[in-house]
C-alpha positions as CSV (number, residue, x, y, z in Angstrom):
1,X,21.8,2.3,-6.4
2,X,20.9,5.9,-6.2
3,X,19.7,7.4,-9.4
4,X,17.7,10.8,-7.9
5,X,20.9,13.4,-7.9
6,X,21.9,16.1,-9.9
7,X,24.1,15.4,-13.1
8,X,23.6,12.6,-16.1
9,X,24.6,9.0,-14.3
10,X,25.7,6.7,-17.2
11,X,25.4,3.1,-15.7
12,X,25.5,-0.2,-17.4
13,X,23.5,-2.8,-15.2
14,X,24.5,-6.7,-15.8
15,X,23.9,-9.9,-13.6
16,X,24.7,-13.6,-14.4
17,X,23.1,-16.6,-13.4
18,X,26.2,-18.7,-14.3
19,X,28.6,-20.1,-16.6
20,X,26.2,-22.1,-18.3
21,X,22.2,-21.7,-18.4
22,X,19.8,-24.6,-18.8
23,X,17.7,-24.8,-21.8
24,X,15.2,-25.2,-19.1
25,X,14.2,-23.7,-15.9
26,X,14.9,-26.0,-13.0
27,X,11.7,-27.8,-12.3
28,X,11.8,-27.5,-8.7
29,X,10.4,-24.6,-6.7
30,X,13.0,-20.9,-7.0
31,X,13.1,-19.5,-3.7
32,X,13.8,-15.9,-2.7
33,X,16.4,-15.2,0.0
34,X,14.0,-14.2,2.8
35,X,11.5,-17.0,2.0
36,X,8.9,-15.4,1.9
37,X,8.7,-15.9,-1.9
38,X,8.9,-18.8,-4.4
39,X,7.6,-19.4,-7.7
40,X,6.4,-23.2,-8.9
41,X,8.3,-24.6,-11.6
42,X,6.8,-24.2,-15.3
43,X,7.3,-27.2,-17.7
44,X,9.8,-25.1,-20.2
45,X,11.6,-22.1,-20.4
46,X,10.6,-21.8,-24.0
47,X,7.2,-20.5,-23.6
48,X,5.2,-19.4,-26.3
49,X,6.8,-15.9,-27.6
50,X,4.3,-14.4,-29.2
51,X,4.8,-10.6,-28.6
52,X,7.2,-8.1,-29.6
53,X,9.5,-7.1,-26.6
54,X,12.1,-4.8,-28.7
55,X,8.3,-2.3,-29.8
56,X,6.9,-1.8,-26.1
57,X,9.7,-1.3,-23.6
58,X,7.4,-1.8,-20.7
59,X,6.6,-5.4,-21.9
60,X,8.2,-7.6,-19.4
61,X,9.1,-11.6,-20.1
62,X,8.9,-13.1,-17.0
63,X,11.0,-16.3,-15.9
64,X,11.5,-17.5,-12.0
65,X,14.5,-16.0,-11.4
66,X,13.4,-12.5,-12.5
67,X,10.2,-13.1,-11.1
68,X,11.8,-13.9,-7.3
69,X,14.4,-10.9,-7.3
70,X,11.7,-8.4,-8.4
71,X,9.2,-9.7,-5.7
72,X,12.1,-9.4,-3.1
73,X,13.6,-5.7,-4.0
74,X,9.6,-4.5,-4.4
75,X,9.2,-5.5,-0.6
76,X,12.7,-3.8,0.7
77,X,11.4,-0.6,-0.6
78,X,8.4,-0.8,0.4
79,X,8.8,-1.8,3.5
80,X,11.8,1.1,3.4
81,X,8.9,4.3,2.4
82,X,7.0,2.6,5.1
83,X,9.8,2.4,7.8
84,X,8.6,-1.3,8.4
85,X,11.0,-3.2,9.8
86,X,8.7,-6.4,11.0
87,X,9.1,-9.7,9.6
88,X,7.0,-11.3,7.1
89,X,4.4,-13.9,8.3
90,X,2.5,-15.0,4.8
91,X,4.6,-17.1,2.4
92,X,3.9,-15.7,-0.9
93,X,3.5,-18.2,-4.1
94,X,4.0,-17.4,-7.5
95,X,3.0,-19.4,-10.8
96,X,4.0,-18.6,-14.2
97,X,1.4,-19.6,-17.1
98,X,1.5,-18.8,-21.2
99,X,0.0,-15.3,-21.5
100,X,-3.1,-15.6,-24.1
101,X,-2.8,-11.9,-24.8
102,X,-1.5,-8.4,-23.1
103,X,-4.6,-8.3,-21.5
104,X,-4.2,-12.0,-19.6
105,X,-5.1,-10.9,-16.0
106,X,-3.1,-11.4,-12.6
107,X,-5.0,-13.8,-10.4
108,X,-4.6,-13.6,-6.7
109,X,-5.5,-15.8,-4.2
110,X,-5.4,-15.7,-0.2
111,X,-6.0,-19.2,1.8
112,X,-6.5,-19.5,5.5
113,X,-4.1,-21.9,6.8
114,X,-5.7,-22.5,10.4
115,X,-2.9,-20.7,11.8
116,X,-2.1,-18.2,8.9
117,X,-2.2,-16.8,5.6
118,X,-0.9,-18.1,2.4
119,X,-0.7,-16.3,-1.0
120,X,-1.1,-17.7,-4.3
121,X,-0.4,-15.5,-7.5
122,X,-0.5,-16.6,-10.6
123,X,0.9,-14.3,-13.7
124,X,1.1,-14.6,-17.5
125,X,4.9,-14.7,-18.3
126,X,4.0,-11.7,-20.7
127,X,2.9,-8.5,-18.7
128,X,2.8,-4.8,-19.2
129,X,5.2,-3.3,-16.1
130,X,2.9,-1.2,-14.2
131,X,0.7,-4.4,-13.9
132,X,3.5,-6.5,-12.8
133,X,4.2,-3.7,-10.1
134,X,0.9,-3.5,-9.0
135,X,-0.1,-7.4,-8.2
136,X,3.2,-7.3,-6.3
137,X,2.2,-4.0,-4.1
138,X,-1.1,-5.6,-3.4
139,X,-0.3,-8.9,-2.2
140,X,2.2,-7.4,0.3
141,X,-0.2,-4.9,1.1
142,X,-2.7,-8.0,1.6
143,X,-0.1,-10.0,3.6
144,X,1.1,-7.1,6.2
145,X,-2.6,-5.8,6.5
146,X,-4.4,-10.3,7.0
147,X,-1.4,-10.5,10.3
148,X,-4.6,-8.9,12.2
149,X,-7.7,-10.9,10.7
150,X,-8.0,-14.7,10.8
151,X,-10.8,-16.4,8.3
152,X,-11.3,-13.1,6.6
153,X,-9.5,-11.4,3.7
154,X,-9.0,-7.8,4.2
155,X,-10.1,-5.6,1.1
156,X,-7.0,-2.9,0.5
157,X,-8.2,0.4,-0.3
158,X,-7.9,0.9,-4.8
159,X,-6.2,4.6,-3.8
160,X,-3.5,2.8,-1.5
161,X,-2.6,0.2,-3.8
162,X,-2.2,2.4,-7.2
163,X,-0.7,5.6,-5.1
164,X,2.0,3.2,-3.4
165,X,2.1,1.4,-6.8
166,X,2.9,5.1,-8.8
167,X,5.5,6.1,-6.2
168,X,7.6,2.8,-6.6
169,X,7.4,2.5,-10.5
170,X,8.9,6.2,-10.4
171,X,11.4,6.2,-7.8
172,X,12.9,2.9,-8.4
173,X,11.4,0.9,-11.5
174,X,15.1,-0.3,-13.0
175,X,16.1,-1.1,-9.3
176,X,13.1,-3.5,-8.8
177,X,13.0,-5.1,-12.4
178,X,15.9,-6.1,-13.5
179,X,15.9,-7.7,-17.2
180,X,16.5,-11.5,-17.8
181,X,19.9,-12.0,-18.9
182,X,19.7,-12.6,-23.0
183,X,23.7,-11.9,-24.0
184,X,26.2,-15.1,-22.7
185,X,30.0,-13.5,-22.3
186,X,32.8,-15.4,-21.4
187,X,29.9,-17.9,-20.0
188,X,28.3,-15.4,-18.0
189,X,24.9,-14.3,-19.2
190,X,24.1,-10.6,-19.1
191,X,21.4,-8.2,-20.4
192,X,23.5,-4.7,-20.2
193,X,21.2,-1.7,-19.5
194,X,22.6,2.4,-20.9
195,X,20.3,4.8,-18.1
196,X,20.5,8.1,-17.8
197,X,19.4,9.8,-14.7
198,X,19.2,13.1,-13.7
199,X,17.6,15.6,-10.9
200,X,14.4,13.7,-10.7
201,X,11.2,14.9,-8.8
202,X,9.0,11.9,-8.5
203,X,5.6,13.7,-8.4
204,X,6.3,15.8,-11.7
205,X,4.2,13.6,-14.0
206,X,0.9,13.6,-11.5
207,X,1.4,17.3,-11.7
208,X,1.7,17.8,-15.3
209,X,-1.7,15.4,-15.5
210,X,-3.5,17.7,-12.8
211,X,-2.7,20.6,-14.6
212,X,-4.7,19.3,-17.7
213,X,-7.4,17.0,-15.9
214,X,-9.6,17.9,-12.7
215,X,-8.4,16.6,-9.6
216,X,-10.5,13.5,-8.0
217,X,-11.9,14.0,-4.1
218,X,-11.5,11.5,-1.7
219,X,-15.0,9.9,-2.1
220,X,-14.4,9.9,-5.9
221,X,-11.2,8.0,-5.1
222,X,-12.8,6.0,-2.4
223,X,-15.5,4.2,-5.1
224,X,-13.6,3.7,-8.2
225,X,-15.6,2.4,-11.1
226,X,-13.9,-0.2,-13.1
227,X,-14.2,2.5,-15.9
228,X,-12.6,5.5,-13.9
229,X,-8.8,3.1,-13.6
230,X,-8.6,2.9,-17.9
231,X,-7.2,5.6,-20.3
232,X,-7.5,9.5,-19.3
233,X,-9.3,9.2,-15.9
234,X,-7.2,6.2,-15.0
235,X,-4.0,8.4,-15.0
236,X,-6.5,11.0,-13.3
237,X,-6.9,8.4,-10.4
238,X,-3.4,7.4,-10.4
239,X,-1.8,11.0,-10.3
240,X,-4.3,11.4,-7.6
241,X,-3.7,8.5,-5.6
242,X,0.4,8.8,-5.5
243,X,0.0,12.6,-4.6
244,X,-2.3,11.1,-1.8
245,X,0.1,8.3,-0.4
246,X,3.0,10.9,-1.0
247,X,1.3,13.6,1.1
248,X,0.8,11.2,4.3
249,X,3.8,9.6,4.1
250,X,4.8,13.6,5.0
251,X,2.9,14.0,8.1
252,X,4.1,13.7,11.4
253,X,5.2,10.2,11.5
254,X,3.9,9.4,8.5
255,X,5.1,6.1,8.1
256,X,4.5,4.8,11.3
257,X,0.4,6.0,11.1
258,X,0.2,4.5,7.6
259,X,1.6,1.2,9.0
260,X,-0.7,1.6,11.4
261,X,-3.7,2.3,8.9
262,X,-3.1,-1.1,7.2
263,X,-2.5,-3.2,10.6
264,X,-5.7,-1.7,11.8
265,X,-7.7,-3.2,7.9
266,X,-7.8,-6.7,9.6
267,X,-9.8,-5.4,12.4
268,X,-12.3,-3.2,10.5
269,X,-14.6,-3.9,7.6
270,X,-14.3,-0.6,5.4
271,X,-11.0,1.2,5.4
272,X,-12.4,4.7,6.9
273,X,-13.1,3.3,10.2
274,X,-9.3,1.7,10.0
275,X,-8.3,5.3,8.6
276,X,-9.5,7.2,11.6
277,X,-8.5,5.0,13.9
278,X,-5.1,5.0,12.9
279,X,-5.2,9.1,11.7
280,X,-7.4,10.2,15.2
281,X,-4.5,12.7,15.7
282,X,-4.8,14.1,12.0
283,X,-8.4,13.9,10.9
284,X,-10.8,13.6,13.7
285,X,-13.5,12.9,11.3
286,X,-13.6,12.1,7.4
287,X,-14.8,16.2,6.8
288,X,-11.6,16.6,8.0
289,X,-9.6,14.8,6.1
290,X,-11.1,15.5,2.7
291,X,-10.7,19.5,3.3
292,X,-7.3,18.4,4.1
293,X,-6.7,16.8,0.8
294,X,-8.6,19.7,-0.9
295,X,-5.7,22.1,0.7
296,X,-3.2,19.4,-0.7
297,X,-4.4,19.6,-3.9
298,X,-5.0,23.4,-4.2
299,X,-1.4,23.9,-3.0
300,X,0.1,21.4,-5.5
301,X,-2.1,22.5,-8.3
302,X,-2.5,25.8,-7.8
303,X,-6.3,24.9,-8.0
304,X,-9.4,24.8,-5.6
305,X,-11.4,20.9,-5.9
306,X,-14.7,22.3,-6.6
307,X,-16.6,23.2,-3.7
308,X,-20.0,21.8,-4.3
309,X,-21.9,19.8,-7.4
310,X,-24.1,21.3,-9.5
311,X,-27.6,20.6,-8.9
312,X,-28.7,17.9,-11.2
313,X,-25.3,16.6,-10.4
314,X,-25.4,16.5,-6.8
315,X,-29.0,14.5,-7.4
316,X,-27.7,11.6,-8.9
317,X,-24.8,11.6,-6.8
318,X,-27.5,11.1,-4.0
319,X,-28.9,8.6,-5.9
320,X,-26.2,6.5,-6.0
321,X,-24.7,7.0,-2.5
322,X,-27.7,5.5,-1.4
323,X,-27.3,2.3,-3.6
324,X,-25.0,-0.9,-2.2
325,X,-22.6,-1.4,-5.1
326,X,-22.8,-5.8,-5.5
327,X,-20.8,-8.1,-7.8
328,X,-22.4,-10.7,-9.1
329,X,-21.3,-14.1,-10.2
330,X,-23.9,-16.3,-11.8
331,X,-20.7,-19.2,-11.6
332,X,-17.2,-19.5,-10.2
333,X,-15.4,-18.6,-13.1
334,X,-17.5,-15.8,-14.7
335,X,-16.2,-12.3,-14.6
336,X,-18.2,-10.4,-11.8
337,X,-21.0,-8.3,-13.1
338,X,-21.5,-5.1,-11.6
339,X,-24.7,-3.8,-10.3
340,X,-26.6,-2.0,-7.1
341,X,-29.0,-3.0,-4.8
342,X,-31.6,-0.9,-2.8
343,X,-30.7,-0.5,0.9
344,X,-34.8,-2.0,1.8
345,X,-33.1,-5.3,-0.1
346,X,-30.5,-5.3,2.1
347,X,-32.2,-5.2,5.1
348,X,-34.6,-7.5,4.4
349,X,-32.7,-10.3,2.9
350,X,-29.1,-9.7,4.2
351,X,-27.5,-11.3,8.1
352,X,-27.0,-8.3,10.0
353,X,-23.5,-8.7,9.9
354,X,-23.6,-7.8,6.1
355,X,-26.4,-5.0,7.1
356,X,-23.7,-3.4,9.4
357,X,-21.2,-3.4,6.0
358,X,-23.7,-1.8,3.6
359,X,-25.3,0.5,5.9
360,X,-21.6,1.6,7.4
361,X,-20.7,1.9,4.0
362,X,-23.8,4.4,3.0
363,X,-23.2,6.8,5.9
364,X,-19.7,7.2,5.1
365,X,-20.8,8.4,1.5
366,X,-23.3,10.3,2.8
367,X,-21.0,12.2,5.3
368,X,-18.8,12.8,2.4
369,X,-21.0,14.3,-0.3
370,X,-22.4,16.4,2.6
371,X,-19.7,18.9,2.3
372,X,-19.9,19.1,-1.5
373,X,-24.0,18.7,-2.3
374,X,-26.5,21.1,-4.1
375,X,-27.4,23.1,-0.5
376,X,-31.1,22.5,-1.8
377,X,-30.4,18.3,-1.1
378,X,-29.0,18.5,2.4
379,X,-32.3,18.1,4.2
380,X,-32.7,14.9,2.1
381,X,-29.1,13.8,2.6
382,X,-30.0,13.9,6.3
383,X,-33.0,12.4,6.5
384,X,-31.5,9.3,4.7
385,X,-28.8,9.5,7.3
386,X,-30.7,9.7,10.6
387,X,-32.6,6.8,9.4
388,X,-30.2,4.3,8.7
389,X,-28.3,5.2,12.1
390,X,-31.8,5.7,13.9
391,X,-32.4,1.6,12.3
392,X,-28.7,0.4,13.6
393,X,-29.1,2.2,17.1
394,X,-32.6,0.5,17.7
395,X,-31.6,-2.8,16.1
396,X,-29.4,-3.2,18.5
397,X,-31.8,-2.1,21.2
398,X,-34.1,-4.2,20.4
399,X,-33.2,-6.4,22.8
400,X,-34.6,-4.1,25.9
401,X,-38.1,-4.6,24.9
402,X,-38.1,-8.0,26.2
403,X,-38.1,-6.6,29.5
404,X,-41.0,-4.6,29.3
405,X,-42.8,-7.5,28.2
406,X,-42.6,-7.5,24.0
407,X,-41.6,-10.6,22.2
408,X,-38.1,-9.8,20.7
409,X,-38.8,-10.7,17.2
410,X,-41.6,-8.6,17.2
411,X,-40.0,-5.6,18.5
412,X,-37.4,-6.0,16.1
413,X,-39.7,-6.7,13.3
414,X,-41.5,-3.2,14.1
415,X,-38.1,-1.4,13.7
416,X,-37.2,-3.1,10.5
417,X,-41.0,-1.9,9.1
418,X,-40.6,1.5,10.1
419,X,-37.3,1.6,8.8
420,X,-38.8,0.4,5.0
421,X,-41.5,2.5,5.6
422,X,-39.2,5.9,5.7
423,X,-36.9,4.3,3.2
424,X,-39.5,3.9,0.5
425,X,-40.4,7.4,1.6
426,X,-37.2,8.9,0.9
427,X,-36.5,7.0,-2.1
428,X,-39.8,8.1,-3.8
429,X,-38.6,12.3,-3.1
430,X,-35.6,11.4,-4.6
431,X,-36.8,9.7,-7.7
432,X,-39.1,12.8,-8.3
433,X,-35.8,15.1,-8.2
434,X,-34.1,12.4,-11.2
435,X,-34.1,13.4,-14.8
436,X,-35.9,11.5,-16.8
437,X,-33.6,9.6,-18.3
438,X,-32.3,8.4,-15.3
439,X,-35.6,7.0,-13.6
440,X,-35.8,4.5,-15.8
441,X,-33.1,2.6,-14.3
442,X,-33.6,4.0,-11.2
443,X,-33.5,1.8,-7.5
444,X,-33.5,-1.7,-9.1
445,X,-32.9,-4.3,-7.3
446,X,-30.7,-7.4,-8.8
447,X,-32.0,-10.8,-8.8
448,X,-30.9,-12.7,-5.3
């Protein structure tokens, strides 16, 4: 079905599911053609209703069947703006549970099977549309990028999922979700559909929301708050993010490099190393591609992304690029608390695997707000730099000191003291540059 043309397209969608429909949904699993998909029987179709379907139109009522053909017809396009034509390899299971309120969450779980990956995503059988959309981009995104990582879940890039999210829900939202059938004629049940379709540019809604709200760089986009996805600056981000995807799915074999961007997540632990990997013929370095996307934006906007911050901005920008963003758990269950921890922490208390991560993680920031800091902080920025890739390069040396007759452990514990020595150092210049509000909460370190 082709609804982007010129002219008014008057259709009227219907699909049965047979002469006669159970009172309730078959109890054993509902399998999707390819399957790849299935979703685990519910006790009864007669769930709790207890939300208003006919006053928000993007309220969906989810049942198995619906559930299974919308999962399927997501993945065909996708796969289709992708130009992936590989077969699947994770098996992807859905549950269905009585949604508490509009706000019940999505849960999504990845298992290591020994020799693969399998999904488990659980839904509220009441959920807002774009929501619906979204667990189902990420899980495939999860499934096609885990083919290359065994034991270890890869983490899919916020900017990836909502821009690939945002193009789908605009370009072929009645395709993929098709109502449940509510109308029984002549023992077929139907749901008919009145649409109206005309010539359709995809991308005219993120442009009307740039025109009115600054556009987000890439390290704005990279580091989403949980704040920065809700009301105003969650359209921002979204806007942002399907211009983004939209833009390099134009390159030069632009499918084929994002395919290869989320192949190469399994082998990488942050997505900028898989990025340049994948875009070394594009963007050499990350500079590169954020004054690429600066270009993108200024030619789709019609506006310049601001070249640098302000002063006191750039400060506490500095501030926090040099903080480890955590998530904290106090139990299983509990909602993750969100909090920062000092780099010195890090290093002293962290495996060096999970050094390499937060350290990896810093520089890239740092390389980032290079281009857009306060010129008066750029001697700062670099000196925080240079020392965490002066503590990586000699970690790893340390080893050679054996040889000219040092213990190893000592030698490495010199490079770790000298490290906190210049750390404290920089951190103590910086924390004279804060306003005073903000030294208060300044470098503190959460409870291990």
């Amino acid at each position: 079905m082709n609804l982007h043309r010129t002219g008014v397209l008057n259709l009227i969608l219907a699909f049965g599911f047979g002469a006669s429909a159970p009172a309730e949904t078959p109890r054993l699993p509902v399998q999707s053609a390819s399957g790849q998909f299935s979703v685990q029987a519910i006790e009864s179709r007669s769930l709790p209703a207890r939300f208003d379907l006919a006053s928000d139109p993007d309220l969906l009522e989810l049942d198995p069947t619906l559930l299974i053909v919308s999962a399927e017809r997501l993945r065909q396009h996708l796969c289709r703006e992708m130009g992936d034509t590989s077969p699947w390899q994770g098996r992807i299971l859905f549950s269905l549970r009585p949604a508490e309120s509009l706000e019940a969450p999505a849960r999504l779980r990845a298992e290591w099977q020994g020799k693969g990956w399998q999904y488990q995503v659980s839904l509220p059988n009441y959920i807002q549309r774009d929501r619906f959309v979204r667990t189902l981009v990420e899980v495939n995104l999860m499934e096609m990028a885990n083919r290359n990582s065994a034991g270890r879940t890869v983490e899919i890039p916020v900017w990836l999922t909502e821009g690939l999210t945002s193009l789908l829900l605009v370009s072929y939202s009645i395709e993929i979700i098709l109502p449940p059938p509510r109308l029984q004629v002549r023992g077929v049940r139907t749901t008919p559909w009145s649409v109206e379709a005309k010539s359709y540019q995809p991308l005219a809604q993120a442009h009307a929301q740039l025109q009115t709200n600054a556009p987000l760089s890439i390290e704005q986009m990279s580091w989403p708050t949980p704040a920065s996805l809700l009301g105003r600056k969650g359209q921002t981000y979204r806007s942002c993010a399907q211009l983004l995807v939209t833009r390099l799915l134009r390159l030069p074999e632009g499918p084929a490099l994002l395919n290869a961007f989320i192949r190469n997540l399994g082998r990488h632990y942050n997505w900028q190393v898989a990025f340049l990997d994948a875009y070394s013929s594009q963007f050499p370095t990350l500079l590169d591609f954020e004054k690429w996307w600066a270009l993108q934006v200024a030619h789709f906007t019609g506006r310049e992304l601001g070249a640098t911050y302000g002063y006191g901005d750039s400060v506490l920008r500095l501030k926090q690029a040099v903080l480890f963003p955590v998530e904290v758990r106090f139990q299983t269950d509990d909602l993750p608390l969100h909090g920062a921890m000092r780099l010195q922490t890090v290093i002293e208390e962290r495996d060096l695997q999970q050094q390499q991560r937060a350290i990896n993680r810093t520089l890239v920031e740092l390389n980032l707000l290079r281009a857009r800091i306060a010129p008066e902080l750029i001697g700062l920025l670099d000196d925080y730099r240079l020392t965490l890739e002066s503590y990586l390069r000699n970690r790893n040396r340390s080893g050679l000191y054996v040889v000219r007759g040092l213990n190893r452990q000592v030698a490495l514990n010199a490079v770790v003291r000298r490290t906190l020595q210049e750390l404290d150092q920089l951190d103590a210049e910086l924390e004279a540059l804060l306003p005073a509000p903000a030294r208060v909460d300044a470098l503190v370190d959460l409870p291990q």
